[in-house]
N, CA, C and O atoms as a GROMACS GRO file, in nm:
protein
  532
    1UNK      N    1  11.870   2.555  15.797
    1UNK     CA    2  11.757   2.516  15.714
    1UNK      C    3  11.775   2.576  15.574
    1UNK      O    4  11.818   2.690  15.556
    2UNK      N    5  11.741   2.494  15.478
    2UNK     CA    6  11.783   2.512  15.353
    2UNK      C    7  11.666   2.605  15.306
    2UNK      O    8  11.561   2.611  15.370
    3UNK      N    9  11.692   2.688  15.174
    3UNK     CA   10  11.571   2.777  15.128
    3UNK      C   11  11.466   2.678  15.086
    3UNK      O   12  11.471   2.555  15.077
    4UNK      N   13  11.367   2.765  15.063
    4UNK     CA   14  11.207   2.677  15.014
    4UNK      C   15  11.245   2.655  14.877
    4UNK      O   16  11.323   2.738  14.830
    5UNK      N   17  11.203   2.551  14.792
    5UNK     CA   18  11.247   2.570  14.626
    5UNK      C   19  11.112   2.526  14.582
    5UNK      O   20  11.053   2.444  14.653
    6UNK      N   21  11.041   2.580  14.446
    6UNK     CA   22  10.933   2.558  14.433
    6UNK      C   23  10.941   2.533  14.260
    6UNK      O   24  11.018   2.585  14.180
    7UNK      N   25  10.851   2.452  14.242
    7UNK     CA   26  10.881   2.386  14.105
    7UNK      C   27  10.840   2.499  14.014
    7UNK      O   28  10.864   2.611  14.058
    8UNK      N   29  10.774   2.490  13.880
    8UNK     CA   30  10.760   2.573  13.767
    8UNK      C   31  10.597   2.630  13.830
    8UNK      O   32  10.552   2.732  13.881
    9UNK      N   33  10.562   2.542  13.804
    9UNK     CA   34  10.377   2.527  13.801
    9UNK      C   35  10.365   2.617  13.954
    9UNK      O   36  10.289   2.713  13.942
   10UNK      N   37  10.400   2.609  14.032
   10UNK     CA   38  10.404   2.742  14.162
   10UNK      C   39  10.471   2.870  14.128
   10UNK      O   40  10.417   2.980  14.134
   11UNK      N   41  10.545   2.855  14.106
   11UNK     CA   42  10.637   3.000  14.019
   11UNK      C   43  10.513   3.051  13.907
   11UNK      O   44  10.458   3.160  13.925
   12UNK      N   45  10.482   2.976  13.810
   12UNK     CA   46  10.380   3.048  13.745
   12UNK      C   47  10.264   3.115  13.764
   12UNK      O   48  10.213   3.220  13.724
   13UNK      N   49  10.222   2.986  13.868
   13UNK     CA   50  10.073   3.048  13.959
   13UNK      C   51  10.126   3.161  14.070
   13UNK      O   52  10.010   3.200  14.079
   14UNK      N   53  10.183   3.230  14.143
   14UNK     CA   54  10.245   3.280  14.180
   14UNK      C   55  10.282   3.437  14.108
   14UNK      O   56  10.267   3.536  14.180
   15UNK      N   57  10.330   3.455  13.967
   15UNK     CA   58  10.373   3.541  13.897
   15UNK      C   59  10.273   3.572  13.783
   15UNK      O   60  10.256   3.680  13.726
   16UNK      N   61  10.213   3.458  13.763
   16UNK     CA   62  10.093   3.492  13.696
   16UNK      C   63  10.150   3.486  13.540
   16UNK      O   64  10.084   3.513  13.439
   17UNK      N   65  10.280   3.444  13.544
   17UNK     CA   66  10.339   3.437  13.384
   17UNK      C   67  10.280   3.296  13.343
   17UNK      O   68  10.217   3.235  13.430
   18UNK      N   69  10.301   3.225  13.186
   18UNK     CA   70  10.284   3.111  13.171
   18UNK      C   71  10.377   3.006  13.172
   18UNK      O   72  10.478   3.061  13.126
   19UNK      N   73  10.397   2.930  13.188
   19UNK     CA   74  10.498   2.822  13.221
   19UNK      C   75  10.593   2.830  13.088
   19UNK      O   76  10.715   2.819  13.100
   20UNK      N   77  10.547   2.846  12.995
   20UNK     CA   78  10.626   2.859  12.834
   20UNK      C   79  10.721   3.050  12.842
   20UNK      O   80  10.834   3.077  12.801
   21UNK      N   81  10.632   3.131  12.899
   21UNK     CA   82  10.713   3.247  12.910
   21UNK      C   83  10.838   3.214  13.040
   21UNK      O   84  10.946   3.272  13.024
   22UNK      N   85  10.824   3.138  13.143
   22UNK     CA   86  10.908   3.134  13.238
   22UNK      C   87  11.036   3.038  13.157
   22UNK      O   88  11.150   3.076  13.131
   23UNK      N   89  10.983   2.920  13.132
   23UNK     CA   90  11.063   2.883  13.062
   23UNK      C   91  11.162   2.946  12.919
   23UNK      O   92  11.281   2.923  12.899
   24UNK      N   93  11.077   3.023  12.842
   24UNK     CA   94  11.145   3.114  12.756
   24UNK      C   95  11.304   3.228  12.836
   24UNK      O   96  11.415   3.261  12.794
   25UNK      N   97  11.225   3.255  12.966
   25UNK     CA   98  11.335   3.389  13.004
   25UNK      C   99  11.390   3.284  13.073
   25UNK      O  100  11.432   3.336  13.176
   26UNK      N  101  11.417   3.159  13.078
   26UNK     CA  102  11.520   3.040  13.135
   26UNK      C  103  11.622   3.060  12.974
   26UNK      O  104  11.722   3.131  12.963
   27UNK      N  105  11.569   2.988  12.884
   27UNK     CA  106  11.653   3.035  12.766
   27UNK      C  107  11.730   3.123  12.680
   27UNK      O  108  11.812   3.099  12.591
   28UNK      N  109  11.668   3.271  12.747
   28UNK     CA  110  11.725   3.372  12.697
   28UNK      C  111  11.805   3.421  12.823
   28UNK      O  112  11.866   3.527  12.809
   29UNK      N  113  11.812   3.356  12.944
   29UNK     CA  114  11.948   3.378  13.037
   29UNK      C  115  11.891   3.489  13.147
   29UNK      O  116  11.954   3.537  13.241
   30UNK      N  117  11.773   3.512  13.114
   30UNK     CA  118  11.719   3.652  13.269
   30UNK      C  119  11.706   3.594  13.394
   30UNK      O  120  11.763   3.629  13.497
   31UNK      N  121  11.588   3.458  13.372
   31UNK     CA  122  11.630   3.419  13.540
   31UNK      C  123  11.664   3.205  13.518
   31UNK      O  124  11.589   3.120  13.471
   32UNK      N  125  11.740   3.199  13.550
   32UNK     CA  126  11.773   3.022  13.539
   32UNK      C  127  11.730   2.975  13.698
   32UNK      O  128  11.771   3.016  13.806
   33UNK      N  129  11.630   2.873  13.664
   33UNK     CA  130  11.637   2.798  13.815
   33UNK      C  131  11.720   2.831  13.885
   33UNK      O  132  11.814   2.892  13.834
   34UNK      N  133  11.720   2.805  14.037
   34UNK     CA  134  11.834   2.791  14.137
   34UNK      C  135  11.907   2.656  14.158
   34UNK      O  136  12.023   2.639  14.195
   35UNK      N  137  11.770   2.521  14.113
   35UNK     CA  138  11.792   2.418  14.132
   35UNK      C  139  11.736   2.334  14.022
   35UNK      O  140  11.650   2.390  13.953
   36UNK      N  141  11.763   2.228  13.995
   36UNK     CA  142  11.748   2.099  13.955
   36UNK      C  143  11.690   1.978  14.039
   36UNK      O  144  11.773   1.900  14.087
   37UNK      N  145  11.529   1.952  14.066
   37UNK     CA  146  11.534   1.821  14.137
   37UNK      C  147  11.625   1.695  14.073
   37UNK      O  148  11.703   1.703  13.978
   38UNK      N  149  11.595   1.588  14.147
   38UNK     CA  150  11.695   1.448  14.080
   38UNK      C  151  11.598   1.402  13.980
   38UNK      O  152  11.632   1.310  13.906
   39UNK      N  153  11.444   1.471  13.965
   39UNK     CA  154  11.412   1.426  13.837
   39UNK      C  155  11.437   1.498  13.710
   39UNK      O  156  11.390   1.467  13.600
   40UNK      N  157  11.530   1.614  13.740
   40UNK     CA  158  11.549   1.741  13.642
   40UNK      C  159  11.430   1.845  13.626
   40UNK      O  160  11.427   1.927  13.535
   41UNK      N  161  11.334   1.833  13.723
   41UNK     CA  162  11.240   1.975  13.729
   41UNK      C  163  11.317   2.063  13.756
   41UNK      O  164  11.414   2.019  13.818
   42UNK      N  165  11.321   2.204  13.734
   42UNK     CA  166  11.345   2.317  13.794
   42UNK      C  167  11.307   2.378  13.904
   42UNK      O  168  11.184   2.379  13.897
   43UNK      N  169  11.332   2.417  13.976
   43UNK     CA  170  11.346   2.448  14.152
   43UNK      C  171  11.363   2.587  14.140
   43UNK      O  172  11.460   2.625  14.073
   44UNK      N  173  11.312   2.644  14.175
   44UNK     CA  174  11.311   2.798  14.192
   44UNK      C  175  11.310   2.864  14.334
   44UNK      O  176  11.204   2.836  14.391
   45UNK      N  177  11.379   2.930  14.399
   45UNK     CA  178  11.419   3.006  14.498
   45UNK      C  179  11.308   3.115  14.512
   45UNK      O  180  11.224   3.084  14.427
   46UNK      N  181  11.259   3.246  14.588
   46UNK     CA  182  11.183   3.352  14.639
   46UNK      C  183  11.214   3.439  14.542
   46UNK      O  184  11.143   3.509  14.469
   47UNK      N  185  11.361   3.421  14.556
   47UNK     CA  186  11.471   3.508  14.494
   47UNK      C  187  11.414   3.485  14.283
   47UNK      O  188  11.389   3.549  14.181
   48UNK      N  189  11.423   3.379  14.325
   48UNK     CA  190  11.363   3.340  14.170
   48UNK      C  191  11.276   3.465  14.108
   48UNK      O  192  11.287   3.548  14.018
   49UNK      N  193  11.168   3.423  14.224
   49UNK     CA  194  11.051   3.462  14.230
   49UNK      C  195  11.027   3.641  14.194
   49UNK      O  196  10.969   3.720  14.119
   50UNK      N  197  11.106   3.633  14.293
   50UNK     CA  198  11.140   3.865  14.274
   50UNK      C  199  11.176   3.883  14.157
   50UNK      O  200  11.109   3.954  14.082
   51UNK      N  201  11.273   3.831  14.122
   51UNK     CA  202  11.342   3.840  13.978
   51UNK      C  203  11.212   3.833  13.829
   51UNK      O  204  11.203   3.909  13.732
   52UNK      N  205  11.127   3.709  13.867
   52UNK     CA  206  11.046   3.710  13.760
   52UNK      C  207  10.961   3.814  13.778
   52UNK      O  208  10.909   3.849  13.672
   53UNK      N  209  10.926   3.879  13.880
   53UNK     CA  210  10.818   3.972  13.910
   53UNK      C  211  10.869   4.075  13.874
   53UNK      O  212  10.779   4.157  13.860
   54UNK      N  213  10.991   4.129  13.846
   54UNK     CA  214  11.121   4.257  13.772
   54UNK      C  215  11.045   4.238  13.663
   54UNK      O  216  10.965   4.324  13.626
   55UNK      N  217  11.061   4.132  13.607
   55UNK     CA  218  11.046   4.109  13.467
   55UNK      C  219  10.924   4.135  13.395
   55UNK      O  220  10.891   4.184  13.287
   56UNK      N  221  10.848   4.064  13.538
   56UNK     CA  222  10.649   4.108  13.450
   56UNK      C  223  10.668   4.273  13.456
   56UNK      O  224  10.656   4.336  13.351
   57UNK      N  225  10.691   4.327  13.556
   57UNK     CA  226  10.661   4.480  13.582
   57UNK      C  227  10.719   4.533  13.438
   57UNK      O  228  10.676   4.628  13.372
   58UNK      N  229  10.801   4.465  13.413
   58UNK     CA  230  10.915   4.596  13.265
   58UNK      C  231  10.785   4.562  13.208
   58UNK      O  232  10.690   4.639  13.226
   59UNK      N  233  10.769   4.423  13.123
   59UNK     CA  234  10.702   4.377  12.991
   59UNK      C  235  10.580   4.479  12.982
   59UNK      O  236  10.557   4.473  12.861
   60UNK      N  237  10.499   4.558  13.029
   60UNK     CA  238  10.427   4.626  12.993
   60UNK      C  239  10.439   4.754  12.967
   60UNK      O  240  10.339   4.824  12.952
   61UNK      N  241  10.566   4.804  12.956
   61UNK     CA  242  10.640   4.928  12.975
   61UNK      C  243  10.737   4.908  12.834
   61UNK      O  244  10.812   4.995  12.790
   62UNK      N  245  10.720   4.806  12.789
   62UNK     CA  246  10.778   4.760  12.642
   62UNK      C  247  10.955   4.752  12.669
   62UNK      O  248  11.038   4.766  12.580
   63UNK      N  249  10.974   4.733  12.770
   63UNK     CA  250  11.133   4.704  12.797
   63UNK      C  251  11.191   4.616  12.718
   63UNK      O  252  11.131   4.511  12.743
   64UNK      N  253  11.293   4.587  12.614
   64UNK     CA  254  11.318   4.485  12.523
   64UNK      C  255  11.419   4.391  12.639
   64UNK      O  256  11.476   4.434  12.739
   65UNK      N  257  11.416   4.289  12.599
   65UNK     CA  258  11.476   4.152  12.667
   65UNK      C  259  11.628   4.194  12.726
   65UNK      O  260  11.677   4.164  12.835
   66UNK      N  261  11.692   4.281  12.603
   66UNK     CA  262  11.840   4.336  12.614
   66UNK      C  263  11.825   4.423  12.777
   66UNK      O  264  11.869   4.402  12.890
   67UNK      N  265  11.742   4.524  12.717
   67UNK     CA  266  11.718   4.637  12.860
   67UNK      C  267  11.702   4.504  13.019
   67UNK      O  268  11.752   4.484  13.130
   68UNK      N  269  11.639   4.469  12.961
   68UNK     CA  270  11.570   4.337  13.125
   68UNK      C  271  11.708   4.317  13.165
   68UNK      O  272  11.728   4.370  13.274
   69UNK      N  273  11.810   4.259  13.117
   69UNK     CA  274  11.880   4.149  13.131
   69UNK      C  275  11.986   4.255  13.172
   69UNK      O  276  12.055   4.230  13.270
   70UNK      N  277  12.007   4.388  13.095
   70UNK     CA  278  12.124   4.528  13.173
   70UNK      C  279  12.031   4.568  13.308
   70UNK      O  280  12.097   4.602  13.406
   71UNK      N  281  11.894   4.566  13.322
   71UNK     CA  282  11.868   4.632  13.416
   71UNK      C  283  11.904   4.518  13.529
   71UNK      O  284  11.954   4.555  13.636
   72UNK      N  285  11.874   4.361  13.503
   72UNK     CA  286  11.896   4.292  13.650
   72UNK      C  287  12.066   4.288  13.626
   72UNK      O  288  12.104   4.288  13.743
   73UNK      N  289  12.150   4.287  13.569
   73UNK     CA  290  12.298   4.274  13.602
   73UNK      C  291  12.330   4.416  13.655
   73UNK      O  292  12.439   4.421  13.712
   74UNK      N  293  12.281   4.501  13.652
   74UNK     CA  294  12.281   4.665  13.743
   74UNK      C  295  12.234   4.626  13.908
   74UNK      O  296  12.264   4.694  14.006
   75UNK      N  297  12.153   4.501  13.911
   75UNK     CA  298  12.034   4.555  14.025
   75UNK      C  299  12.096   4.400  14.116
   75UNK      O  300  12.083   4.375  14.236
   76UNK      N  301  12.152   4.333  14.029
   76UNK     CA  302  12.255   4.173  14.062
   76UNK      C  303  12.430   4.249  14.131
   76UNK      O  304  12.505   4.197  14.214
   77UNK      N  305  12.443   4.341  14.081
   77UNK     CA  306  12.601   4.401  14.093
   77UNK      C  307  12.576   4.500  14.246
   77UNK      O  308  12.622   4.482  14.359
   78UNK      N  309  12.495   4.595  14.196
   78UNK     CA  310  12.432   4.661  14.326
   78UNK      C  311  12.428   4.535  14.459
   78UNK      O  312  12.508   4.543  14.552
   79UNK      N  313  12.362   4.463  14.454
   79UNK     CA  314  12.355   4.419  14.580
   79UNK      C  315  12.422   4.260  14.592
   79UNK      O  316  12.378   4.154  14.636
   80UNK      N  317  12.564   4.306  14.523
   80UNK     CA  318  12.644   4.198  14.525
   80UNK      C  319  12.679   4.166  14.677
   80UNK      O  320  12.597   4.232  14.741
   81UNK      N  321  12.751   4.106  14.757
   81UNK     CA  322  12.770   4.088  14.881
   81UNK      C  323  12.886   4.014  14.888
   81UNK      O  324  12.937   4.008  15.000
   82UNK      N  325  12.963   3.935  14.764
   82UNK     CA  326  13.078   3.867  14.792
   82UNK      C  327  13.193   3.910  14.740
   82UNK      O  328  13.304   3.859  14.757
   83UNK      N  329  13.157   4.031  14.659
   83UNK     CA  330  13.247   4.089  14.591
   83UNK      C  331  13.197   4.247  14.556
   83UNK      O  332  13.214   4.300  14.447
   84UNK      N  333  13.130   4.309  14.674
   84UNK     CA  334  13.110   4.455  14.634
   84UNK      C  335  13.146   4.612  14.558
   84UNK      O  336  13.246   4.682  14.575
   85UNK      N  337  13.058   4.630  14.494
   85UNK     CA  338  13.128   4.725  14.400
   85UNK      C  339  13.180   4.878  14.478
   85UNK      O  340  13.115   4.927  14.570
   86UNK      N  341  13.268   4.923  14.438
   86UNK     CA  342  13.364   5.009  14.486
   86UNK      C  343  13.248   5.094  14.490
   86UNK      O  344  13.144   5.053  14.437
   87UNK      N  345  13.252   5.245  14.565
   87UNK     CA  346  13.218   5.375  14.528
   87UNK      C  347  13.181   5.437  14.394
   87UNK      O  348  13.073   5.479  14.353
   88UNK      N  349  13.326   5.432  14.324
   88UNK     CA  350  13.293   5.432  14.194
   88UNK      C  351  13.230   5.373  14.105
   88UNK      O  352  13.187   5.427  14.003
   89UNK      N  353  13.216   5.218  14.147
   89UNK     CA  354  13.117   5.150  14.000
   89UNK      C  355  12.934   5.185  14.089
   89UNK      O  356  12.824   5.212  14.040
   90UNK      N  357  12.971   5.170  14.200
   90UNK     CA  358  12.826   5.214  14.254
   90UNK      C  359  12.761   5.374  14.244
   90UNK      O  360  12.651   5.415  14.281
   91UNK      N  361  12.826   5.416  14.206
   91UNK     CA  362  12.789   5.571  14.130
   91UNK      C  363  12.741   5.519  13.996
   91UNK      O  364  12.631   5.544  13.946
   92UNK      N  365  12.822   5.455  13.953
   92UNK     CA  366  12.777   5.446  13.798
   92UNK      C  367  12.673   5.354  13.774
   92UNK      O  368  12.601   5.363  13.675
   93UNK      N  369  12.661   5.265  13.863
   93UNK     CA  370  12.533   5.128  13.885
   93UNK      C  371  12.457   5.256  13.883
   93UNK      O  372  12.411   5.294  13.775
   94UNK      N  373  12.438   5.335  14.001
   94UNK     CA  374  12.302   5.402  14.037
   94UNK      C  375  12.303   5.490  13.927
   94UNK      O  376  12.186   5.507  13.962
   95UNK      N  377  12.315   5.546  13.851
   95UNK     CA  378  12.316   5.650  13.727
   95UNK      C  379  12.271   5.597  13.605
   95UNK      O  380  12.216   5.665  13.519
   96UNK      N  381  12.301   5.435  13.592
   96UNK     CA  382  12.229   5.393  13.511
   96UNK      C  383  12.113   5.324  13.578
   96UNK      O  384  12.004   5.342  13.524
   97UNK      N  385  12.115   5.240  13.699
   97UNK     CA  386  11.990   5.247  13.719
   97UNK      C  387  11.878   5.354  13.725
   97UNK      O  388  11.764   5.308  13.730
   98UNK      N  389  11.891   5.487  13.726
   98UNK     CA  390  11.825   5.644  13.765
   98UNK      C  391  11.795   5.629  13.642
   98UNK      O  392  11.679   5.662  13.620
   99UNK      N  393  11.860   5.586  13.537
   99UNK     CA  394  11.824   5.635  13.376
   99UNK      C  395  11.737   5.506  13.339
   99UNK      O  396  11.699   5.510  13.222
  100UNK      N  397  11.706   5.423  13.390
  100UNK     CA  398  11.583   5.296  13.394
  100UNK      C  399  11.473   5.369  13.438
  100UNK      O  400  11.380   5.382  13.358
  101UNK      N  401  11.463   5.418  13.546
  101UNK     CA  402  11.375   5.467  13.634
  101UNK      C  403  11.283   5.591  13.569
  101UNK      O  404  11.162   5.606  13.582
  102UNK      N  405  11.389   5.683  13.487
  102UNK     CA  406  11.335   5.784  13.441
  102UNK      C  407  11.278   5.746  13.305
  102UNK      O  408  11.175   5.796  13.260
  103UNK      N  409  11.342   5.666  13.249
  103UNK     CA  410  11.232   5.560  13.123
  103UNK      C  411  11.100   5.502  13.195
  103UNK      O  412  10.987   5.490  13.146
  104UNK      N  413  11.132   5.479  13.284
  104UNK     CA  414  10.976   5.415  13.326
  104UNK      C  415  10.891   5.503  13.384
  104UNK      O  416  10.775   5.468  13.406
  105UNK      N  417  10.935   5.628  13.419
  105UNK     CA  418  10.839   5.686  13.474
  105UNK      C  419  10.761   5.757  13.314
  105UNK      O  420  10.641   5.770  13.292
  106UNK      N  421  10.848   5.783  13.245
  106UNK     CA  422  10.806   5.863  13.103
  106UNK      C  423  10.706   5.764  13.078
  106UNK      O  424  10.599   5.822  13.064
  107UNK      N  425  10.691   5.607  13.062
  107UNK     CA  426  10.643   5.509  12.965
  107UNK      C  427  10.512   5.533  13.083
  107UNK      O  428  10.402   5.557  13.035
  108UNK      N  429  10.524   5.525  13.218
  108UNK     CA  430  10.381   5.542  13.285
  108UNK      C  431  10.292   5.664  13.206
  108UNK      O  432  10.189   5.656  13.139
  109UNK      N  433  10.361   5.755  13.235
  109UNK     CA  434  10.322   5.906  13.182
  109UNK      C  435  10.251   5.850  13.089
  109UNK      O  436  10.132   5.836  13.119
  110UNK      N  437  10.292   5.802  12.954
  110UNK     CA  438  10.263   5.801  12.824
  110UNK      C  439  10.124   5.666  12.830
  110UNK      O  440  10.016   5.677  12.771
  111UNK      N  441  10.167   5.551  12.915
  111UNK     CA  442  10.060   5.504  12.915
  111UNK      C  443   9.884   5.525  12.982
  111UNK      O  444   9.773   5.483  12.948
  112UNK      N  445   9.953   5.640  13.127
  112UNK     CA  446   9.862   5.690  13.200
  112UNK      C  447   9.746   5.751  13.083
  112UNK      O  448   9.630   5.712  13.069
  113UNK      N  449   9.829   5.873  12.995
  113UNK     CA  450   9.736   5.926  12.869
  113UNK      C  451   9.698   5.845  12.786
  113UNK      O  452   9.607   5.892  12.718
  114UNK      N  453   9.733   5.716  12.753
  114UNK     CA  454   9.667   5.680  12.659
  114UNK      C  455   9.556   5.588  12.693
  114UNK      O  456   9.466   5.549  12.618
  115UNK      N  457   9.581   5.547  12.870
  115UNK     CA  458   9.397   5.489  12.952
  115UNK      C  459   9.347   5.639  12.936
  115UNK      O  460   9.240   5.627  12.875
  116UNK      N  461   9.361   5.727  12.952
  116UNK     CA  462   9.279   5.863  13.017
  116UNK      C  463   9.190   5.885  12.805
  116UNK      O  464   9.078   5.932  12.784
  117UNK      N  465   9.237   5.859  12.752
  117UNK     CA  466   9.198   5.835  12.586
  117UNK      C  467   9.110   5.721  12.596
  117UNK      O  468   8.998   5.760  12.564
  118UNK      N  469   9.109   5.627  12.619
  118UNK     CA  470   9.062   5.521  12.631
  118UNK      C  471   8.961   5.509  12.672
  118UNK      O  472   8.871   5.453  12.610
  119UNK      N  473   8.945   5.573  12.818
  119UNK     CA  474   8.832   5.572  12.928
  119UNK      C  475   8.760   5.678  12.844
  119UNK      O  476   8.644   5.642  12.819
  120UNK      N  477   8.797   5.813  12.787
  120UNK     CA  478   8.713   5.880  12.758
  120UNK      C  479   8.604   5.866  12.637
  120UNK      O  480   8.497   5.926  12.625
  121UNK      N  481   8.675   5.748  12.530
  121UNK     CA  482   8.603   5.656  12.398
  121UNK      C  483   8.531   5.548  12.505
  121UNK      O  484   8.415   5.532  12.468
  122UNK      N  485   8.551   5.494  12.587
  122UNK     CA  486   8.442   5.434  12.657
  122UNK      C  487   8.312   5.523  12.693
  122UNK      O  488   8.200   5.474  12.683
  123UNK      N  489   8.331   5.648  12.733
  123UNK     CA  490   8.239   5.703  12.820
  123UNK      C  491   8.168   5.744  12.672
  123UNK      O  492   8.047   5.719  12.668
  124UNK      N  493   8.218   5.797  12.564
  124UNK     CA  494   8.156   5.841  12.458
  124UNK      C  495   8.042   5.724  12.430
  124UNK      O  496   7.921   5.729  12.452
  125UNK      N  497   8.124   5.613  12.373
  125UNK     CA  498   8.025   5.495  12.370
  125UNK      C  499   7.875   5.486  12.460
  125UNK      O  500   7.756   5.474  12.433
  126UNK      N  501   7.948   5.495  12.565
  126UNK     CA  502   7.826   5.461  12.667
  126UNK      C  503   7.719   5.602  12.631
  126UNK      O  504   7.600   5.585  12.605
  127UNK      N  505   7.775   5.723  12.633
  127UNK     CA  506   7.648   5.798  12.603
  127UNK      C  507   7.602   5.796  12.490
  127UNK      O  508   7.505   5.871  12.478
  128UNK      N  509   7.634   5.735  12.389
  128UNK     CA  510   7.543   5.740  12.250
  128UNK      C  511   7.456   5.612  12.287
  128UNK      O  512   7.334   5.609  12.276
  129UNK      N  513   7.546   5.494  12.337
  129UNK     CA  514   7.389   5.377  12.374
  129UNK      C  515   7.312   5.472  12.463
  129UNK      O  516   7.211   5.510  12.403
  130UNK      N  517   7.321   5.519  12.572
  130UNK     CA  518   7.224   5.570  12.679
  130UNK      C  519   7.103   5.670  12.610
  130UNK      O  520   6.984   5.671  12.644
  131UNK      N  521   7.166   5.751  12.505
  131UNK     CA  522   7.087   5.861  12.427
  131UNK      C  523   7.018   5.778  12.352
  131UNK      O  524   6.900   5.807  12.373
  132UNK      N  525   7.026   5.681  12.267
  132UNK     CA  526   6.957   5.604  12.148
  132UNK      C  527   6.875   5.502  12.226
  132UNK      O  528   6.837   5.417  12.145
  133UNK      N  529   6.840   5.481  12.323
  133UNK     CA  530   6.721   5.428  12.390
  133UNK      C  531   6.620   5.469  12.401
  133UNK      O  532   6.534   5.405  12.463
   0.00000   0.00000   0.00000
């Protein structure tokens, strides 16, 4: 049995991206259909699917397009299966993947403080309306 393939408009509803951003990271080479119907829609795989969901997770972490596209050819090589990477390049896959990881945990950090700023100019707000009543 062949995989499930699902057109654009499911992939979007699904990932929650817009059909113009999916299509955009089709153009800039991060994730290309799997398939082509015979009317030329795009067909997208699960696999598709994971891949675009890589992609939403970076974009708020300010990952530039370059970083996206080294982090899935790290994370595409890693779990190659027809041509596996030696010991050695898989040391070096995981070392640069570790150095993704430790960027993203910093960018949480940094964004965690700047909701914890945020929430606390909310709460200010709210007690000057609550007092001026």
């Amino acid at each position: 049995m062949s995989e499930r393939q699902m057109q654009i408009g499911e992939v979007a509803e699904r990932t929650g991206l817009s059909l113009r951003t999916i299509r955009h990271y089709e153009e800039v080479g991060l994730v290309i259909p799997s398939a082509r119907s015979k009317g030329r829609f795009r067909l997208y795989t699960e696999a598709d699917v994971e891949r675009l969901m890589v992609i939403r997770r970076m974009k708020p972490l300010d990952f530039s397009l370059e970083e996206m596209r080294d982090l899935l050819e790290i994370t595409d090589r890693i779990a190659a299966t027809d041509d596996p990477p030696a010991d050695e390049e898989r040391k070096r896959l995981r070392a640069r993947l570790d150095a993704y990881r430790e960027v993203a945990d910093a960018r949480c950090e940094t964004l965690r403080a700047r909701l914890e700023m945020a929430q606390d100019f909310a709460a200010t707000l709210r007690q000057r309306l609550n007092s001026s009543v």
